[in-house]
PDB file of N, CA, C, O and CB in Angstrom:
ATOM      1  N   UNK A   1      19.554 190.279 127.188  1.00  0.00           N
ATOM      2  CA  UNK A   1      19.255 189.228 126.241  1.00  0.00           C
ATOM      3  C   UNK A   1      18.606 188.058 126.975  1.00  0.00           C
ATOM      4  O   UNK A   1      19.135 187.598 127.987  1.00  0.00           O
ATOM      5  CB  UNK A   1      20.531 188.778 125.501  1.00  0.00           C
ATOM      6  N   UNK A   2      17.550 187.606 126.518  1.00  0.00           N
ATOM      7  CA  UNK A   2      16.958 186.325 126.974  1.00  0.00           C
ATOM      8  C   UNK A   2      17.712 184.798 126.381  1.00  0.00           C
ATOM      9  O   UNK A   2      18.077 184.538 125.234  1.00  0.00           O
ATOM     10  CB  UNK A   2      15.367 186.427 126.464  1.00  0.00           C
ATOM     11  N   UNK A   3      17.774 184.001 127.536  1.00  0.00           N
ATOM     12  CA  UNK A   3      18.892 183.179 127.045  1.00  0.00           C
ATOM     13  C   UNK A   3      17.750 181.413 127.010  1.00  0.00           C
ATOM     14  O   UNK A   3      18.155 180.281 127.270  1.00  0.00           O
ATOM     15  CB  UNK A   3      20.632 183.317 128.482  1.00  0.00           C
ATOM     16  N   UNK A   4      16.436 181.810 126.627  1.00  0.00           N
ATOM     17  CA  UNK A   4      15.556 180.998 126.527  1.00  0.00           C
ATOM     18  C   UNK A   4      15.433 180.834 124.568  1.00  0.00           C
ATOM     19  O   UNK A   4      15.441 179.908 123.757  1.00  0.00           O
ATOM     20  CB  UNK A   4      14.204 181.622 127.503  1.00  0.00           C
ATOM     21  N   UNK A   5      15.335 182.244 124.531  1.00  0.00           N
ATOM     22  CA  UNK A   5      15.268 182.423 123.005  1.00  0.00           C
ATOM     23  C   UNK A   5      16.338 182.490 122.264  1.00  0.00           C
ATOM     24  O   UNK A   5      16.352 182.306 121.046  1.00  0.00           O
ATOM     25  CB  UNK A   5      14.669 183.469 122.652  1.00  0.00           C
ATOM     26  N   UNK A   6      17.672 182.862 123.236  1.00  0.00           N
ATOM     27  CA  UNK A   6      18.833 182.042 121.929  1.00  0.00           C
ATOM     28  C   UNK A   6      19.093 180.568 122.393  1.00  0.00           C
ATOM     29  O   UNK A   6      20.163 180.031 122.106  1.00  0.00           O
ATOM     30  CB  UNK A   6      20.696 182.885 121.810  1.00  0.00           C
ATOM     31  N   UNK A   7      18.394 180.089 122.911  1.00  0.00           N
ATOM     32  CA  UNK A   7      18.907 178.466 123.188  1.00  0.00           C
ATOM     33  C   UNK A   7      17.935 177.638 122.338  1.00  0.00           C
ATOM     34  O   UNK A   7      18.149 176.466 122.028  1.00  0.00           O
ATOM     35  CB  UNK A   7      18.786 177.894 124.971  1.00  0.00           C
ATOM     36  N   UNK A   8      16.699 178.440 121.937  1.00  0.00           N
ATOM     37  CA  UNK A   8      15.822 177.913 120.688  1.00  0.00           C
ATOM     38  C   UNK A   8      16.607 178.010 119.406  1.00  0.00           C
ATOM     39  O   UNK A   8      16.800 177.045 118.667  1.00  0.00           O
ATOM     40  CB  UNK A   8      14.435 178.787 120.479  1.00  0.00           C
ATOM     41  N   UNK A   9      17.000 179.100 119.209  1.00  0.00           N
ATOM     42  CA  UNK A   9      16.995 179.637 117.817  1.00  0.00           C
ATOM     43  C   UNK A   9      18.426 178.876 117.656  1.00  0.00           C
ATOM     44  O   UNK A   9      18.634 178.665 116.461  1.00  0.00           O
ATOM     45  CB  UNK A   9      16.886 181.516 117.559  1.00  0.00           C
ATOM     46  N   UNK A  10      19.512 178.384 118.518  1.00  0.00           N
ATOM     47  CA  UNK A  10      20.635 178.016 118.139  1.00  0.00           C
ATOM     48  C   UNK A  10      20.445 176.233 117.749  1.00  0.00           C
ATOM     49  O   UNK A  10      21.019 175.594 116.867  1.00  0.00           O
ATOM     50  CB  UNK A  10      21.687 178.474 119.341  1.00  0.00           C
ATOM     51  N   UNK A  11      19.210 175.662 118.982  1.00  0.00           N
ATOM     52  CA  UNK A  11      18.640 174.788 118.580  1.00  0.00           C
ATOM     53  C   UNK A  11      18.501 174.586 117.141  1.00  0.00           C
ATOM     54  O   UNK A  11      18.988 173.651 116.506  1.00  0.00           O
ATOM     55  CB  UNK A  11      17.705 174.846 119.133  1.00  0.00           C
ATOM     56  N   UNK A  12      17.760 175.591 116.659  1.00  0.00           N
ATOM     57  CA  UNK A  12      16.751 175.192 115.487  1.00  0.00           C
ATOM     58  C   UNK A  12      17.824 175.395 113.807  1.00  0.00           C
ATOM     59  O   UNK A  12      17.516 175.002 112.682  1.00  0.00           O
ATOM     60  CB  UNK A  12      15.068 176.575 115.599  1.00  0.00           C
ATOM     61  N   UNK A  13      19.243 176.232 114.305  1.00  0.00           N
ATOM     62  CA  UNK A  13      19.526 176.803 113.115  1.00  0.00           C
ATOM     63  C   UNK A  13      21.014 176.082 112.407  1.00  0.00           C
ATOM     64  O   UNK A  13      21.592 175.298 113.160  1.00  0.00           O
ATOM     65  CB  UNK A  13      19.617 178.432 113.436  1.00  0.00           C
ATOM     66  N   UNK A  14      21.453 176.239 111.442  1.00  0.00           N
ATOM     67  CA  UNK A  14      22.902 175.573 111.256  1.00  0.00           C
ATOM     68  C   UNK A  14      24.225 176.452 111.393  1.00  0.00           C
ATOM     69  O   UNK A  14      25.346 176.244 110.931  1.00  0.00           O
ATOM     70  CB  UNK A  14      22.969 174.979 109.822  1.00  0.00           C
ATOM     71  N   UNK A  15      23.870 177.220 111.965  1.00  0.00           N
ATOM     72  CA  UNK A  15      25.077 178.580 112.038  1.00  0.00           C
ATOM     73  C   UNK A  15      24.549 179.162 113.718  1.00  0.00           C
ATOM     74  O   UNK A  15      24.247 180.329 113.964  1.00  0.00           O
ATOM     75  CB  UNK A  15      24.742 180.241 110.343  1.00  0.00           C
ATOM     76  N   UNK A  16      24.546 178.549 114.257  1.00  0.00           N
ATOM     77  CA  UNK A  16      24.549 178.860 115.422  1.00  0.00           C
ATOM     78  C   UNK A  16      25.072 180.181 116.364  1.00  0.00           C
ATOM     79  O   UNK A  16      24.508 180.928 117.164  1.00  0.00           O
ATOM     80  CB  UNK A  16      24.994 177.970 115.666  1.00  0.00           C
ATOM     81  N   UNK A  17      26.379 180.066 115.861  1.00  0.00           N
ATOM     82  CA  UNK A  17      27.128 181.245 116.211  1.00  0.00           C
ATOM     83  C   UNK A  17      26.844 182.539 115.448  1.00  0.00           C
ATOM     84  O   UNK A  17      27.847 183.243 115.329  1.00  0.00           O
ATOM     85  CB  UNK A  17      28.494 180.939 116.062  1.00  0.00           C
ATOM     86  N   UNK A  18      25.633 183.070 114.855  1.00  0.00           N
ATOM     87  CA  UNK A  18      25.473 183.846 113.832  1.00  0.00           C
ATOM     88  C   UNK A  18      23.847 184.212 114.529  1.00  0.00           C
ATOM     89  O   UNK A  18      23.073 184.992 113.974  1.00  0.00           O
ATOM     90  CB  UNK A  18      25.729 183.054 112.173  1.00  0.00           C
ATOM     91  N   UNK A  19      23.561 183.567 115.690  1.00  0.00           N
ATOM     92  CA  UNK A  19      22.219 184.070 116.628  1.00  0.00           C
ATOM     93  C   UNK A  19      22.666 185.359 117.270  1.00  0.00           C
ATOM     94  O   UNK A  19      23.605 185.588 118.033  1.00  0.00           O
ATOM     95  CB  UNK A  19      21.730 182.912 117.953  1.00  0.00           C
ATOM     96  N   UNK A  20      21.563 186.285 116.654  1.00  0.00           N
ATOM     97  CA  UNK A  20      21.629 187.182 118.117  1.00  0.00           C
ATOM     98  C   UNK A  20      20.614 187.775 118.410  1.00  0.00           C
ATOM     99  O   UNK A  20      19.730 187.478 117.607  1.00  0.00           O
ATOM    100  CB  UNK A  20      22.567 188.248 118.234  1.00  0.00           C
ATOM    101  N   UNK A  21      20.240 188.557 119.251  1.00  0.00           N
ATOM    102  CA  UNK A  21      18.730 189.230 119.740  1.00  0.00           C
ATOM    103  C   UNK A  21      18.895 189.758 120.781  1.00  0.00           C
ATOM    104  O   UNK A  21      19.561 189.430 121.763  1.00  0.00           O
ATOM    105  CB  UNK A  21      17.526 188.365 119.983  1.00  0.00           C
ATOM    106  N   UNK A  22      18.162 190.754 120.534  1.00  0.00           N
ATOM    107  CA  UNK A  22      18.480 192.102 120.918  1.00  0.00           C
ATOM    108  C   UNK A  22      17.119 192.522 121.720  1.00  0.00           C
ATOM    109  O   UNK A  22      16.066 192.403 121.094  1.00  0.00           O
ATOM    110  CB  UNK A  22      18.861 193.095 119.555  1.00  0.00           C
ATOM    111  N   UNK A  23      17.080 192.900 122.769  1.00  0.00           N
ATOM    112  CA  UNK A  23      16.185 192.970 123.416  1.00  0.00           C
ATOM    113  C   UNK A  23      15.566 194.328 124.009  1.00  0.00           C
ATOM    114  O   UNK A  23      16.233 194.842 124.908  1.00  0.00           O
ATOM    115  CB  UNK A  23      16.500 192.199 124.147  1.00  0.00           C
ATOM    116  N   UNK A  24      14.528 194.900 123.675  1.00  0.00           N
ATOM    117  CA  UNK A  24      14.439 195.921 124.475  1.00  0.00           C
ATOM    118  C   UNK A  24      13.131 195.997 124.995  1.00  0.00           C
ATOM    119  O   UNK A  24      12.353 195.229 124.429  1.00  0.00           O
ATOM    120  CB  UNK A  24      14.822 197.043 123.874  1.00  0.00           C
ATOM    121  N   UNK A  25      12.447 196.965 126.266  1.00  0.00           N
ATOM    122  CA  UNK A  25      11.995 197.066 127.038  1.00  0.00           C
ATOM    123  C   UNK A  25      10.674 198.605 126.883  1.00  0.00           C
ATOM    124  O   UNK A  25      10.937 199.740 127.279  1.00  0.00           O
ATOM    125  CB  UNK A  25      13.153 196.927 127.887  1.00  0.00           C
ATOM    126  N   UNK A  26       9.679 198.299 126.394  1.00  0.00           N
ATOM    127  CA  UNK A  26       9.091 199.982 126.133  1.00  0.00           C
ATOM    128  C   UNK A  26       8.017 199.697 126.554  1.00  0.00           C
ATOM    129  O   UNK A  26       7.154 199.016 125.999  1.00  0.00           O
ATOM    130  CB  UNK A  26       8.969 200.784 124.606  1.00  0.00           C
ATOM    131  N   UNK A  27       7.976 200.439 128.052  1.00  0.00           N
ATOM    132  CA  UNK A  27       6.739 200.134 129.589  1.00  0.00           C
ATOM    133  C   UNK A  27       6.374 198.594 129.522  1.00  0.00           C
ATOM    134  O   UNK A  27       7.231 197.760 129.814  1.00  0.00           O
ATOM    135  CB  UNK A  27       4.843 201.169 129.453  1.00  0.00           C
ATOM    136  N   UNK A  28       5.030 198.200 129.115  1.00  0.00           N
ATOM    137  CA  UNK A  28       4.707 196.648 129.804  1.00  0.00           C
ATOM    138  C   UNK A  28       4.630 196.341 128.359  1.00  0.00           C
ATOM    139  O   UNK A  28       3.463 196.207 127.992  1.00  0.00           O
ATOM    140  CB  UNK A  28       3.136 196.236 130.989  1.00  0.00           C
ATOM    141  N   UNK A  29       5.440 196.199 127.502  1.00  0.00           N
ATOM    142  CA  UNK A  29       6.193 195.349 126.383  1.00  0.00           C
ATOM    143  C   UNK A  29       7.491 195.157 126.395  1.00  0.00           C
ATOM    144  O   UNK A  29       8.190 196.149 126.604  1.00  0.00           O
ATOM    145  CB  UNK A  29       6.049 195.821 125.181  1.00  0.00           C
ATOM    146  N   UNK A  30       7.770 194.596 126.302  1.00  0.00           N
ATOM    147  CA  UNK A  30       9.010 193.251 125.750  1.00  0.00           C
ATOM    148  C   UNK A  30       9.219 193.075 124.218  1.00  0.00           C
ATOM    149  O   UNK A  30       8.600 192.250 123.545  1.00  0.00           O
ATOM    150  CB  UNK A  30       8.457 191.542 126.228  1.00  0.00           C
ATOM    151  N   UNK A  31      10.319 194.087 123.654  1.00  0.00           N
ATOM    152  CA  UNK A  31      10.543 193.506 122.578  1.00  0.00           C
ATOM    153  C   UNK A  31      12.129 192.984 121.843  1.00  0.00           C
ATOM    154  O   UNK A  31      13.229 193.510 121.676  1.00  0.00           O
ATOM    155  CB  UNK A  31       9.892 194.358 121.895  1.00  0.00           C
ATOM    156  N   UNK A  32      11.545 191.748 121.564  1.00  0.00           N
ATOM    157  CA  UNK A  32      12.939 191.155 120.657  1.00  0.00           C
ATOM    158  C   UNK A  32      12.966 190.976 119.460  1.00  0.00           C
ATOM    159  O   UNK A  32      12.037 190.596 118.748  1.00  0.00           O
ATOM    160  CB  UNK A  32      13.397 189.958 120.925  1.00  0.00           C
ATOM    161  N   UNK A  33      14.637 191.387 118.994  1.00  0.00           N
ATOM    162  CA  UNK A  33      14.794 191.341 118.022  1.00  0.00           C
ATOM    163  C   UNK A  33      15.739 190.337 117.750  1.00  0.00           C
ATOM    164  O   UNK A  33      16.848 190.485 118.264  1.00  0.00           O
ATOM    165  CB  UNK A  33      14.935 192.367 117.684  1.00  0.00           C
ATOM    166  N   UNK A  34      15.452 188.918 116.749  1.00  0.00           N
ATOM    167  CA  UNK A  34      16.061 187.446 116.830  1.00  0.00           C
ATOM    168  C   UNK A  34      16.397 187.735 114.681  1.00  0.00           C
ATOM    169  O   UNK A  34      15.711 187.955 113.683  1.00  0.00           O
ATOM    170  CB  UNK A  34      14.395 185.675 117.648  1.00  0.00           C
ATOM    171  N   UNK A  35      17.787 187.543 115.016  1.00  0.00           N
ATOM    172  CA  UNK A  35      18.412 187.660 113.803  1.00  0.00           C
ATOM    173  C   UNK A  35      19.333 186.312 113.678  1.00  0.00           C
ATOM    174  O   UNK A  35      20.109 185.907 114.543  1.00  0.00           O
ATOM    175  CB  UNK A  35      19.231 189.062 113.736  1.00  0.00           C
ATOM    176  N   UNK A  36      19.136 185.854 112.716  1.00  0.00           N
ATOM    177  CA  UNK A  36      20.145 184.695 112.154  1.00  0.00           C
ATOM    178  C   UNK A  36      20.617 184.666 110.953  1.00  0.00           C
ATOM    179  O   UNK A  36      20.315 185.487 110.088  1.00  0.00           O
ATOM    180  CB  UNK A  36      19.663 183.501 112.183  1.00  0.00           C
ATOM    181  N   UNK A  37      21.604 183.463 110.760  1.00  0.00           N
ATOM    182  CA  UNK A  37      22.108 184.020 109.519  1.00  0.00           C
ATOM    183  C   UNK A  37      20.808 184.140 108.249  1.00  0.00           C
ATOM    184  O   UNK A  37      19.643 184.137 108.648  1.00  0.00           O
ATOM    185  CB  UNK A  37      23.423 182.958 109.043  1.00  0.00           C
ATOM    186  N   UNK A  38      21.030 184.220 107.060  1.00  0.00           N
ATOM    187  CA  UNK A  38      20.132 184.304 106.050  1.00  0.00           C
ATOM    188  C   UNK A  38      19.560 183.064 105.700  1.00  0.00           C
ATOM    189  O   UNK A  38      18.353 182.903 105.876  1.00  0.00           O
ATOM    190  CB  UNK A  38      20.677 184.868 104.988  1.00  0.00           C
ATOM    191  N   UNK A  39      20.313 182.096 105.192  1.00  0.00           N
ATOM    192  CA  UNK A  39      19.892 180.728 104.833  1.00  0.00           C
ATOM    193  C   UNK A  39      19.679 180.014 106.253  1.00  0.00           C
ATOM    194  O   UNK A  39      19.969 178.820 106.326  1.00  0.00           O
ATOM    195  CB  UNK A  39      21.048 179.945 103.857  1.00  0.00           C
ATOM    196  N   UNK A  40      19.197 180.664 107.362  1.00  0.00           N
ATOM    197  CA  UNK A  40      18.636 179.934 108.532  1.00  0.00           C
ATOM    198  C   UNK A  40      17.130 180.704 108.697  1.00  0.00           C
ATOM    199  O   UNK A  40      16.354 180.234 109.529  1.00  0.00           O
ATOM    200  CB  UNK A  40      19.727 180.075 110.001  1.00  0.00           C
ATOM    201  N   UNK A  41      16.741 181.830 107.940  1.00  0.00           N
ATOM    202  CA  UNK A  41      15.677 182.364 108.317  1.00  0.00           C
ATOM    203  C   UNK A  41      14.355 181.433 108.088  1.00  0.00           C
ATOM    204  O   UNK A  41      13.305 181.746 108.650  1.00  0.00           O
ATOM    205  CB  UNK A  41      15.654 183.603 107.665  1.00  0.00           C
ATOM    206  N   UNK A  42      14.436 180.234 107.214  1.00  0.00           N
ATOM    207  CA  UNK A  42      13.039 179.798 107.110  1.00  0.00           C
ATOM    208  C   UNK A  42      13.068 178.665 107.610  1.00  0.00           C
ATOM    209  O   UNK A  42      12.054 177.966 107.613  1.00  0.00           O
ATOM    210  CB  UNK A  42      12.426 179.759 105.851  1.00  0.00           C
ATOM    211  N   UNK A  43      14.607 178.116 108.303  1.00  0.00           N
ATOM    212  CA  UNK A  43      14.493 177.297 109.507  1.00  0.00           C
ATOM    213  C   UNK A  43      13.479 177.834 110.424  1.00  0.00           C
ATOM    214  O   UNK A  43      12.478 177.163 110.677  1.00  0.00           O
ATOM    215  CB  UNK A  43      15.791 177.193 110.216  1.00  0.00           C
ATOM    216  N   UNK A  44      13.678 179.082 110.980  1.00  0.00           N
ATOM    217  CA  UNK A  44      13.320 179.642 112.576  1.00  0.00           C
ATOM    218  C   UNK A  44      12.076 179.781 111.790  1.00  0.00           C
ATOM    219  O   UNK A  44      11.407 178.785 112.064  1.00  0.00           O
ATOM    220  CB  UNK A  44      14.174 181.206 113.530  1.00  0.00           C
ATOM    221  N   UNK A  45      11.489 180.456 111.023  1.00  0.00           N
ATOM    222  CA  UNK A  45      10.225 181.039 110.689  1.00  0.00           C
ATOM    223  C   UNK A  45       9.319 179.744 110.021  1.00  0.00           C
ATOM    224  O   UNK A  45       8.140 180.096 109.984  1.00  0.00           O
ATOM    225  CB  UNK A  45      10.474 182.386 109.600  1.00  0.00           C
ATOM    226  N   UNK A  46       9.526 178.157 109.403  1.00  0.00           N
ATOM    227  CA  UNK A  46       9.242 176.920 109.569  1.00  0.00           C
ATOM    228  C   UNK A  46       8.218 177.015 108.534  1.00  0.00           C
ATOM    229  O   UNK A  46       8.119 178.078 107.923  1.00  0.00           O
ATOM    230  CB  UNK A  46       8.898 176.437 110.977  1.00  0.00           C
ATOM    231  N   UNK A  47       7.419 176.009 108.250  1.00  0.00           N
ATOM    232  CA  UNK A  47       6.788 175.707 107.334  1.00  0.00           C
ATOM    233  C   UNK A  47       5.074 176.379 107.989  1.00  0.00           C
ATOM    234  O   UNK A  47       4.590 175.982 109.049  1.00  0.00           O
ATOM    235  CB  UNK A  47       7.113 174.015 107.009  1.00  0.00           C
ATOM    236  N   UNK A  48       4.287 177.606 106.922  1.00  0.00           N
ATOM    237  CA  UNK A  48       3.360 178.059 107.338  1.00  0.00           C
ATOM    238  C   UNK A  48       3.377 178.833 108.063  1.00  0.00           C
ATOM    239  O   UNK A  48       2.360 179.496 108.265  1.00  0.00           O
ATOM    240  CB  UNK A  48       2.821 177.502 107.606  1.00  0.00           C
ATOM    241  N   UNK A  49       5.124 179.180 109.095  1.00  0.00           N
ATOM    242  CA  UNK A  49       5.492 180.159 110.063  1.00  0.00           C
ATOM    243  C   UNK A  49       4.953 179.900 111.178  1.00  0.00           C
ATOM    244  O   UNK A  49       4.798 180.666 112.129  1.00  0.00           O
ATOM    245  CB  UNK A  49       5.210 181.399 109.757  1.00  0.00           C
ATOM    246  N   UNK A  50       4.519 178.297 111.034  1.00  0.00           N
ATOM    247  CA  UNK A  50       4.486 177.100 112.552  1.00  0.00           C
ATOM    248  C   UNK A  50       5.276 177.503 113.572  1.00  0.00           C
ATOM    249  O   UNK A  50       4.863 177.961 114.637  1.00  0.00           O
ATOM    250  CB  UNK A  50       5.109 175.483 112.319  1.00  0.00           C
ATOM    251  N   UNK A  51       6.712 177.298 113.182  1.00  0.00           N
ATOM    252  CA  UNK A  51       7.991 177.505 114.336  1.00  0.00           C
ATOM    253  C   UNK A  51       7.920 179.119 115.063  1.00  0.00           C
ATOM    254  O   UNK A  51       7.840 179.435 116.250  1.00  0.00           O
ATOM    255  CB  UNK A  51       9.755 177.339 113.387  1.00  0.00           C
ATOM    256  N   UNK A  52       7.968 179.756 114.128  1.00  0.00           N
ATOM    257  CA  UNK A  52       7.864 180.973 114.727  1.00  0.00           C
ATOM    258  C   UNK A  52       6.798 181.552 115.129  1.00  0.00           C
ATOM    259  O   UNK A  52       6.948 182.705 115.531  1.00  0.00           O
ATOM    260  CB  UNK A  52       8.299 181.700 114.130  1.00  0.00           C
ATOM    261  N   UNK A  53       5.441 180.980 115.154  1.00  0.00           N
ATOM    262  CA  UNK A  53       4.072 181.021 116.249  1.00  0.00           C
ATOM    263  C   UNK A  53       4.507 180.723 117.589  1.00  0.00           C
ATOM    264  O   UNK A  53       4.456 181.414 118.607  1.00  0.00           O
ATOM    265  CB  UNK A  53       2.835 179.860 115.920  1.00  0.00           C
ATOM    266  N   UNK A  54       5.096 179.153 117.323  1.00  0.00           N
ATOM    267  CA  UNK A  54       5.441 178.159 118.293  1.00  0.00           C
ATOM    268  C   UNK A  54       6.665 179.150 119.118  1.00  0.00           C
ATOM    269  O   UNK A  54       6.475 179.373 120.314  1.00  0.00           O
ATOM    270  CB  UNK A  54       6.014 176.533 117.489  1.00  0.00           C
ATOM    271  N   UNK A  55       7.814 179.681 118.490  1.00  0.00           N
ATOM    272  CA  UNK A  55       8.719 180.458 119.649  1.00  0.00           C
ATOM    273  C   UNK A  55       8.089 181.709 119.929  1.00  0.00           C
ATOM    274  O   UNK A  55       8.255 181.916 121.131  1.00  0.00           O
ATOM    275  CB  UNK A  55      10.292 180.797 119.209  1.00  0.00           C
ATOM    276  N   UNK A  56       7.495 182.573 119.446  1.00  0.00           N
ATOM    277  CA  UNK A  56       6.623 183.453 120.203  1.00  0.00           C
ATOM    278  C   UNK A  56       5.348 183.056 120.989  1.00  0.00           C
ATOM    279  O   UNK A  56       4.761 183.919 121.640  1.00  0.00           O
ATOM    280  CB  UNK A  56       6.238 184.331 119.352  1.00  0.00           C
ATOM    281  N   UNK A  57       4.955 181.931 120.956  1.00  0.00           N
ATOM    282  CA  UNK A  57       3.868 181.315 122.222  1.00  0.00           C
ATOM    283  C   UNK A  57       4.969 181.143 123.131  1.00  0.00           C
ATOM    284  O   UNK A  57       4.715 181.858 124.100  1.00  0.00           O
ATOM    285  CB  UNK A  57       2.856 179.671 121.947  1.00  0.00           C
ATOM    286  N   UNK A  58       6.024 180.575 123.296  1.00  0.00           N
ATOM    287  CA  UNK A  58       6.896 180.091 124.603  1.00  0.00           C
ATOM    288  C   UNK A  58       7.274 181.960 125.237  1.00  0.00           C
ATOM    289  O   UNK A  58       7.063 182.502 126.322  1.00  0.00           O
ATOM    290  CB  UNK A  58       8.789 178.839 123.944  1.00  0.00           C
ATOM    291  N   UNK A  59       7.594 182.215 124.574  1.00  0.00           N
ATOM    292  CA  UNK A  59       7.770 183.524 125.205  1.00  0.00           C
ATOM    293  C   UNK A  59       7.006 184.526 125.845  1.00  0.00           C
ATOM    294  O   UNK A  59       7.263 185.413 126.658  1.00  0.00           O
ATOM    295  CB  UNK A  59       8.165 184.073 124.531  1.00  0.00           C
ATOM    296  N   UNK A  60       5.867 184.090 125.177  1.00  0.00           N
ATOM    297  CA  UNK A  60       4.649 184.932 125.586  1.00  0.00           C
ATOM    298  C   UNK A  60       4.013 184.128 127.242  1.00  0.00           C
ATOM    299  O   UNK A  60       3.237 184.516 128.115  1.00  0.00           O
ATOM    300  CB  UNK A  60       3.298 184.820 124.039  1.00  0.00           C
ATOM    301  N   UNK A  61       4.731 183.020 127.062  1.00  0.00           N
ATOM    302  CA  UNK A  61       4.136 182.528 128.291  1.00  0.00           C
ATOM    303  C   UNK A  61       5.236 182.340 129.490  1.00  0.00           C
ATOM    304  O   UNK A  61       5.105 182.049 130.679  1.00  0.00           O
ATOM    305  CB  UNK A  61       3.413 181.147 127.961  1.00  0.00           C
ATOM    306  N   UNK A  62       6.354 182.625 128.692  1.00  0.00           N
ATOM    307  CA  UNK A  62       7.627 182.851 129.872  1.00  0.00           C
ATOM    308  C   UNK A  62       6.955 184.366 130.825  1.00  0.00           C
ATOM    309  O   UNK A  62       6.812 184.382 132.047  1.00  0.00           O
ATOM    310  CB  UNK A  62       9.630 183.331 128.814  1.00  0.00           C
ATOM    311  N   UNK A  63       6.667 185.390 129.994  1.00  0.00           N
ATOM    312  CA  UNK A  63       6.471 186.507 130.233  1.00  0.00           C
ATOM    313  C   UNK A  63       5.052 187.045 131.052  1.00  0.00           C
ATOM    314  O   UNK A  63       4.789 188.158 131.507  1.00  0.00           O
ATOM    315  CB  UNK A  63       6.669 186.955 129.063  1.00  0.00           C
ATOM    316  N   UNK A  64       4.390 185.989 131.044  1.00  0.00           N
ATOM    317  CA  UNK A  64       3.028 186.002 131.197  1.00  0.00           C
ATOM    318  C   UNK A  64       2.650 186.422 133.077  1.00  0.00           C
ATOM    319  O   UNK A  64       1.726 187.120 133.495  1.00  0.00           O
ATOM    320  CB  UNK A  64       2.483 184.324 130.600  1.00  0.00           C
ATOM    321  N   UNK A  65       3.752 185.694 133.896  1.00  0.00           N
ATOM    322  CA  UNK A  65       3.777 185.790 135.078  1.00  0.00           C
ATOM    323  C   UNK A  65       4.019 187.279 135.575  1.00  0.00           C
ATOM    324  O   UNK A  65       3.600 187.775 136.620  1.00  0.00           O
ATOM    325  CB  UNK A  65       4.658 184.879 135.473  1.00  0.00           C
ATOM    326  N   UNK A  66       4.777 187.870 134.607  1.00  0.00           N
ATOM    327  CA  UNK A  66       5.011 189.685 135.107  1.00  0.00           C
ATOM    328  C   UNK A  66       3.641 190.220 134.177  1.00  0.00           C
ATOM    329  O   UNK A  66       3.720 191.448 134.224  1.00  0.00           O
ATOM    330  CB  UNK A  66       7.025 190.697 134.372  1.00  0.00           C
ATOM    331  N   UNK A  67       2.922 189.998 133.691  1.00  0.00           N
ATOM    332  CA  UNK A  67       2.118 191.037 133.098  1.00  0.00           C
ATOM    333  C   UNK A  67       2.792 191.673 132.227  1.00  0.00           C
ATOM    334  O   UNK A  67       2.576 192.885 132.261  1.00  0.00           O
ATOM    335  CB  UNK A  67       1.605 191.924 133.940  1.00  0.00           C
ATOM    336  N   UNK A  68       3.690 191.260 131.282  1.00  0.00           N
ATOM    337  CA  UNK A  68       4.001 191.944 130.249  1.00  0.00           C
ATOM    338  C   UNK A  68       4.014 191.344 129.158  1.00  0.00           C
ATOM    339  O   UNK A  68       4.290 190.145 129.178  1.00  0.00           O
ATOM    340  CB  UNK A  68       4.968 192.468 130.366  1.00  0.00           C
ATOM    341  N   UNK A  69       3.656 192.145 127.615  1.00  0.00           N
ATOM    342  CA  UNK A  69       3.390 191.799 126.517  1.00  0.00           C
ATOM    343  C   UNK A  69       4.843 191.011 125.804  1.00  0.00           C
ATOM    344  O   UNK A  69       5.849 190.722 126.451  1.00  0.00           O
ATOM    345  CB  UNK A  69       2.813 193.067 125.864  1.00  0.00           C
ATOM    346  N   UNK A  70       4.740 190.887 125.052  1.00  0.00           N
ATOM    347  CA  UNK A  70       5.817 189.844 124.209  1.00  0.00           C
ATOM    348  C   UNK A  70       5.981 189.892 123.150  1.00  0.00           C
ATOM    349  O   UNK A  70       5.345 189.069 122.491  1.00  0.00           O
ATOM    350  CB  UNK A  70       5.673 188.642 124.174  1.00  0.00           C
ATOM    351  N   UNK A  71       7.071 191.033 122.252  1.00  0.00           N
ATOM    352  CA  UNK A  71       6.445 191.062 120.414  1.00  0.00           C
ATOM    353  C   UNK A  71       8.368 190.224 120.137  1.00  0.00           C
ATOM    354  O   UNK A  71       9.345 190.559 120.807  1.00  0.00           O
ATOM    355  CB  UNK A  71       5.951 193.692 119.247  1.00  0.00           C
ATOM    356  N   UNK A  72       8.385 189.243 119.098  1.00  0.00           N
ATOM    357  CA  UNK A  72       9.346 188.730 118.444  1.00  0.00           C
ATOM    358  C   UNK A  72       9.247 188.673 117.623  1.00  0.00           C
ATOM    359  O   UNK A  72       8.413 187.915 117.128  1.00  0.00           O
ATOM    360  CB  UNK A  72       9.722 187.972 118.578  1.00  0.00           C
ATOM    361  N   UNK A  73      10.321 189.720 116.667  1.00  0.00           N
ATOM    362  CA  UNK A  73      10.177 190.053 116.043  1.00  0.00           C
ATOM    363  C   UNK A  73      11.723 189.260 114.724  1.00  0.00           C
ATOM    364  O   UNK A  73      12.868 189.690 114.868  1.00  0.00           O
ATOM    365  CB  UNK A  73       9.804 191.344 116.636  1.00  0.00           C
ATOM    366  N   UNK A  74      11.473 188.378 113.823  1.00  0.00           N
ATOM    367  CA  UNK A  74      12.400 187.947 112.930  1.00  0.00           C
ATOM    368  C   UNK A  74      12.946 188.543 111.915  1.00  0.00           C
ATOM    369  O   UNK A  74      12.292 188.707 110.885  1.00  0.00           O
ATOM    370  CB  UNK A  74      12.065 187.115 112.512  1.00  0.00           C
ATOM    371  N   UNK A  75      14.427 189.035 112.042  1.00  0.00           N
ATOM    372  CA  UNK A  75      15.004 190.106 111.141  1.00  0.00           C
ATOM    373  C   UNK A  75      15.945 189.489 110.469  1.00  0.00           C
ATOM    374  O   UNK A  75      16.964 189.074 111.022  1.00  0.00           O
ATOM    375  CB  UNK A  75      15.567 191.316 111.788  1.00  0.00           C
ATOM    376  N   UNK A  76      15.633 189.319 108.789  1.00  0.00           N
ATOM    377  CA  UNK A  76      16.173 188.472 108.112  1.00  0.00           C
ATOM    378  C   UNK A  76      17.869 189.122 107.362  1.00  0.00           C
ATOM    379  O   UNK A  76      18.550 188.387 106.647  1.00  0.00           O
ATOM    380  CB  UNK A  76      14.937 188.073 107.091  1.00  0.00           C
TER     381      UNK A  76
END
């Protein structure tokens, strides 16, 4: 688990304890799966789906130094 992207999403949400993401690894991709509670999903995903551009750019550029791709993926 990346502890960049639950320190956003606990940031951003009102149920904090209800973050989780799940992470897996398939060759030079990176993929997460960032679940919160229900009435927090359009917190994280934001107006126009701003926020959730904005936390998949940070990640994509955490990741950027190994050469690997970055998919985040929001599971409501």
């Amino acid at each position: 688990m990346d502890e960049l992207l639950v320190y956003i999403a606990r940031e951003l949400v009102s149920n904090p304890d209800e973050v989780n993401v799940k992470k897996t690894e398939r060759g030079n991709t990176v993929v997460f799966e960032l679940s919160v509670a229900p009435e927090d999903t359009g917190k994280i995903i934001g107006k126009n789906g701003k926020r959730a551009q904005a936390i998949r750019s940070i990640m994509k550029a955490k990741y950027l130094k190994e050469g690997k791709r970055v998919i985040v993926d929001i599971v409501g």
